[in-house]
C-alpha positions in Angstrom: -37.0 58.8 36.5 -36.1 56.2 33.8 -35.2 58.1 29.9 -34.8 57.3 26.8 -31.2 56.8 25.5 -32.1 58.9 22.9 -30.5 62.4 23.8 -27.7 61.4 26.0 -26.1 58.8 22.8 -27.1 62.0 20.6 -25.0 64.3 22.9 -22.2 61.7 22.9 -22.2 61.4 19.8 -21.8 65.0 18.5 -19.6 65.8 21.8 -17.1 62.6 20.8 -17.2 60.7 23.8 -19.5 57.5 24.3 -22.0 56.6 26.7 -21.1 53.4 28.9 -23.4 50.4 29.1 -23.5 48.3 32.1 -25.1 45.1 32.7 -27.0 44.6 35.5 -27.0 41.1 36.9 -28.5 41.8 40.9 -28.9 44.8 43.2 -25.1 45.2 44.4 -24.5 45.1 40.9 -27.5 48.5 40.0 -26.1 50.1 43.3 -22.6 50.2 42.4 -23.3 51.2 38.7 -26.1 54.3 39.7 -23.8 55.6 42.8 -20.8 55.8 40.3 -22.7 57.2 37.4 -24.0 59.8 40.4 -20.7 60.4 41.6 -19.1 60.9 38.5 -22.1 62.8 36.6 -21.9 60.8 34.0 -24.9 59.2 32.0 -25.4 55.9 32.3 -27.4 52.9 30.7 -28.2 49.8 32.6 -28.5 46.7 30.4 -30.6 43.9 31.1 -29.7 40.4 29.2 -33.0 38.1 28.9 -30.8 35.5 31.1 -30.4 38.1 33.9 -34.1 39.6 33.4 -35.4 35.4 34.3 -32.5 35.7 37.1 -33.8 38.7 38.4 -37.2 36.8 38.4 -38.6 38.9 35.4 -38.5 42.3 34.0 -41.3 44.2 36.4 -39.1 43.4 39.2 -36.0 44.7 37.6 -38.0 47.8 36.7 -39.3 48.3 40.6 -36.0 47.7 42.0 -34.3 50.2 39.4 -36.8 53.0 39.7 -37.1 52.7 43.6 -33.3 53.2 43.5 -33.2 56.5 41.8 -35.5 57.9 44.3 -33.9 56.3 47.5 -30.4 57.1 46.2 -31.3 60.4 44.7 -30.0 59.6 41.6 -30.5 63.1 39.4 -27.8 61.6 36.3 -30.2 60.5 32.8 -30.0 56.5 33.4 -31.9 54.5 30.8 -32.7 50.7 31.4 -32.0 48.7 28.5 -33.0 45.2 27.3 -29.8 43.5 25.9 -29.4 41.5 22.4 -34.0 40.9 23.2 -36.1 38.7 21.4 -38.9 39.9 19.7 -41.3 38.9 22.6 -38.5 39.9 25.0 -39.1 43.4 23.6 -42.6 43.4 24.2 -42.6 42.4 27.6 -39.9 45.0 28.4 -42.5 47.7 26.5 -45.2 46.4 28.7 -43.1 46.4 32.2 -41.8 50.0 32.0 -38.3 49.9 30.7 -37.0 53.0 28.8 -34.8 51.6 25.9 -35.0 47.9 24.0 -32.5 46.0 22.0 -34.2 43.9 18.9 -31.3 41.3 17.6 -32.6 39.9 15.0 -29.2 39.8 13.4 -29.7 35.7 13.0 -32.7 36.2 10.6 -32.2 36.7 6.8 -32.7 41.0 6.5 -36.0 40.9 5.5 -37.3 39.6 8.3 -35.0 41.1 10.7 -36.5 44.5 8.4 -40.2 44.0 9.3 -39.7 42.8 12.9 -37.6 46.1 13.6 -40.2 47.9 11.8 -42.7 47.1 14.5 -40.8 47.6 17.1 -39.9 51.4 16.3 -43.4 52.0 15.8 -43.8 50.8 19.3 -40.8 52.3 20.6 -41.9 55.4 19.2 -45.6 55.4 21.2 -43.9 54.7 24.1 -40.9 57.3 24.1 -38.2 54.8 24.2 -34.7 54.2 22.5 -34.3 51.3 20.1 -31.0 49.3 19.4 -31.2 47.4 16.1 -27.9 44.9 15.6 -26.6 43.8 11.9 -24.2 41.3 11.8 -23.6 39.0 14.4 -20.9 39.8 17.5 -18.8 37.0 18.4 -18.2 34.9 21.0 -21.2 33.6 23.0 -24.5 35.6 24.2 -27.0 33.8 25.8 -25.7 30.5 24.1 -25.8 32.5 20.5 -22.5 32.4 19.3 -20.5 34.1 16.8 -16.9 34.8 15.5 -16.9 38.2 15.3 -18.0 39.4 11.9 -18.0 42.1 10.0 -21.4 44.0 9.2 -22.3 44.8 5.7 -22.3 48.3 5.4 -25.4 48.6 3.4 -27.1 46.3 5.2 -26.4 48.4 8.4 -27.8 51.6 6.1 -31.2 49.4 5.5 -31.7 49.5 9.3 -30.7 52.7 10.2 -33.5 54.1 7.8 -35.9 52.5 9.7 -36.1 54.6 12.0 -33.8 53.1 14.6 -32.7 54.9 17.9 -28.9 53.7 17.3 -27.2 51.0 15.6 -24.4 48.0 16.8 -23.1 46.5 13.8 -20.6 43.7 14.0 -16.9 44.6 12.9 -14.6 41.9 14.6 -15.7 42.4 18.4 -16.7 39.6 20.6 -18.4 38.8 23.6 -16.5 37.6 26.4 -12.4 37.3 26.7 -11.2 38.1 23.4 -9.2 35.0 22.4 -4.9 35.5 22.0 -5.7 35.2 18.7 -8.0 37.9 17.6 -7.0 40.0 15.2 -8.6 43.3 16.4 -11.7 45.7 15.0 -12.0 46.6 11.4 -12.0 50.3 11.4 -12.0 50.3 7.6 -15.5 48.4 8.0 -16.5 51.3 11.0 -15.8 53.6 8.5 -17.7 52.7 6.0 -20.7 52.2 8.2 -20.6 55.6 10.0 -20.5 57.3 6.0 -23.4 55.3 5.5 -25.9 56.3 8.5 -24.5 59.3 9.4 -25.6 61.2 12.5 -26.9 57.4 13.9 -24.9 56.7 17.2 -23.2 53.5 17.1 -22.8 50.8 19.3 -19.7 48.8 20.5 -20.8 45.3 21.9 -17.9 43.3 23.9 -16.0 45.9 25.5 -14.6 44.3 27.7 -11.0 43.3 26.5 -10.4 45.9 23.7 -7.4 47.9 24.3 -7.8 51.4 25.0 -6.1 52.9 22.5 -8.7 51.1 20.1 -11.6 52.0 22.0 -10.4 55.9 21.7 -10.5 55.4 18.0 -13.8 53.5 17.7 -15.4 56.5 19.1 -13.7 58.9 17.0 -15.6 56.8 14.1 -19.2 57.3 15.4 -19.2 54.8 18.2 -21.3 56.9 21.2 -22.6 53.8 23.3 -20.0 50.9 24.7 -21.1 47.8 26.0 -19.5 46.1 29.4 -20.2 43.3 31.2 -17.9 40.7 31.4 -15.2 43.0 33.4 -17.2 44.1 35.9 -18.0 40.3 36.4 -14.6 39.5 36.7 -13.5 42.2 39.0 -16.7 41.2 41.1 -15.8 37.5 41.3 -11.8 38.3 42.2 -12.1 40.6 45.5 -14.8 38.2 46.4 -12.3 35.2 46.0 -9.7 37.2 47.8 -11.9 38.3 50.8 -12.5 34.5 51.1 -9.1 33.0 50.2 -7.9 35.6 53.4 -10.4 34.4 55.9 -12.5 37.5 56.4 -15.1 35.5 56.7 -14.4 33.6 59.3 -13.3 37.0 61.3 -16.4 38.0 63.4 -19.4 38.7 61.4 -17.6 38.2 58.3 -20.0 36.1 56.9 -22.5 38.5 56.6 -23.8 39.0 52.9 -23.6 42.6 53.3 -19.6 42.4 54.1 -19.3 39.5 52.1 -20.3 41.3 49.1 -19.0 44.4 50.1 -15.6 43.9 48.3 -16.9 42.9 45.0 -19.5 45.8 45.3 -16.3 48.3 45.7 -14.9 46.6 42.3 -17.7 46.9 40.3 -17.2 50.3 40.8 -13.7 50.8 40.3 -14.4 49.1 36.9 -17.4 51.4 36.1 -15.5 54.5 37.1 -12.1 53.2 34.8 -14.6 52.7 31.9 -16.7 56.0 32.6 -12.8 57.4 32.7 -12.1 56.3 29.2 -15.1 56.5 27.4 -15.1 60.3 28.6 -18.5 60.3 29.7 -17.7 62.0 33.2 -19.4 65.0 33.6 -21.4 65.2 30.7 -24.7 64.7 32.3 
């Protein structure tokens, strides 16, 4: 059964260690995520772009595929389903199809607007016993043809949200979506900092995780971060064994050409990423 992110990015939180996000983009890519997360007992959220929910043909099928896999897998680990960087009607439709947890960006309107649209939203999150995710400041690099240049949040403004009543918080402090250019000059701890004395006990949320070293990730959580966001790795990792498996003719051996061993390598990837991640954010055995 599908739960709110609620306790487990409390947990993570107060125990130091942050909760992994991983975006679903297909069923190889749910399987391989919920069999790690099992296999590891770790929590785990499963995030839903709008792009991959219109892939995926809409959000009530994402919703029937995911909850007929925790019963058919026996998946006993808290796993929430999470609408990633919605809309304001995205979050609606996701309230309406069943998913446990909702993102509301609205970090491209001016704050009093972004203020009364997340105001709703809580309230409906709240009848519905779901997590909300409220973002201030935008994170770099492209999402969904959004992008930014990885700015840094104002800490008060990131205060104004918090108090309204939000589940947990992402907040922009250099991160980007994406590869991380050579470039980039890394996250703003001092600008963490000054968030986490603002809201407190709020969990915090680290968007574009893939690409940050690990020593920096480590140090993000020991500044309030409890939920990280990944994506584009596991999409990477997928995309190389399946090159590979090609590039050597497997599928040309037999029945090679097969979908189910086709995909089979990139499956196996996807969670050897997950695990690495689940590894580092020190999630394992905390559900």
């Amino acid at each position: 059964m599908l739960v709110s992110a609620k306790d487990m990015l409390e947990k993570a939180k107060a125990g130091h260690y942050a909760v992994g996000q991983f975006n679903i983009n297909n069923l190889e890519w749910t399987k391989a995520i919920l069999l790690t997360a099992q296999e590891l007992n770790s929590p785990v959220i499963l995030g839903v772009s709008e792009g991959a929910g219109k892939y995926m043909t809409g959000y009530k099928t994402v919703v029937g595929m995911v909850n007929g896999m925790l019963e058919e897998l026996n998946i006993t680990v808290p796993v929430a389903l999470h609408l990633d960087h919605g809309s304001y009607e995205g979050c609606l439709k996701c309230i309406e199809a069943g998913f446990s947890s909702i993102m509301f960006d609205g970090s491209h309107y001016p704050i009093d607007e972004n203020v009364a649209k997340t105001t709703e939203l809580v309230k409906l999150a709240n009848e519905n016993g779901m997590s909300i995710e409220a973002e201030v400041g935008s994170i770099g690099g492209e999402e969904d043809g959004v992008i930014g240049k990885g700015e840094c949040a104002d800490p008060n403004e990131c205060k104004a949200i918090a108090d309204l009543g939000v589940t947990m918080l992402a907040a922009g402090i250099g991160n980007i979506h994406g590869k991380y250019p050579d470039n980039w000059e890394g996250l703003s701890f001092e600008t963490l900092d000054a968030i986490q004395q603002l809201t407190g006990e709020m969990p915090l949320v680290l968007h574009g995780g893939t690409g940050i070293p690990a020593d920096m990730i480590k140090k993000a959580i020991t500044l309030g971060v409890a939920k990280i966001n990944v994506n584009t790795e596991c999409q990477l990792a997928f995309a190389d064994a399946t090159r590979k498996y090609i590039e050597a003719g497997k599928d040309l051996e037999g029945k090679g050409f097969d979908p189910r061993k086709l995909l089979a390598p990139g499956f196996e990837a996807i969670k050897a990423t997950v695990k690495e991640k689940m590894e580092l954010f020190g999630s394992v055995g905390k559900a």
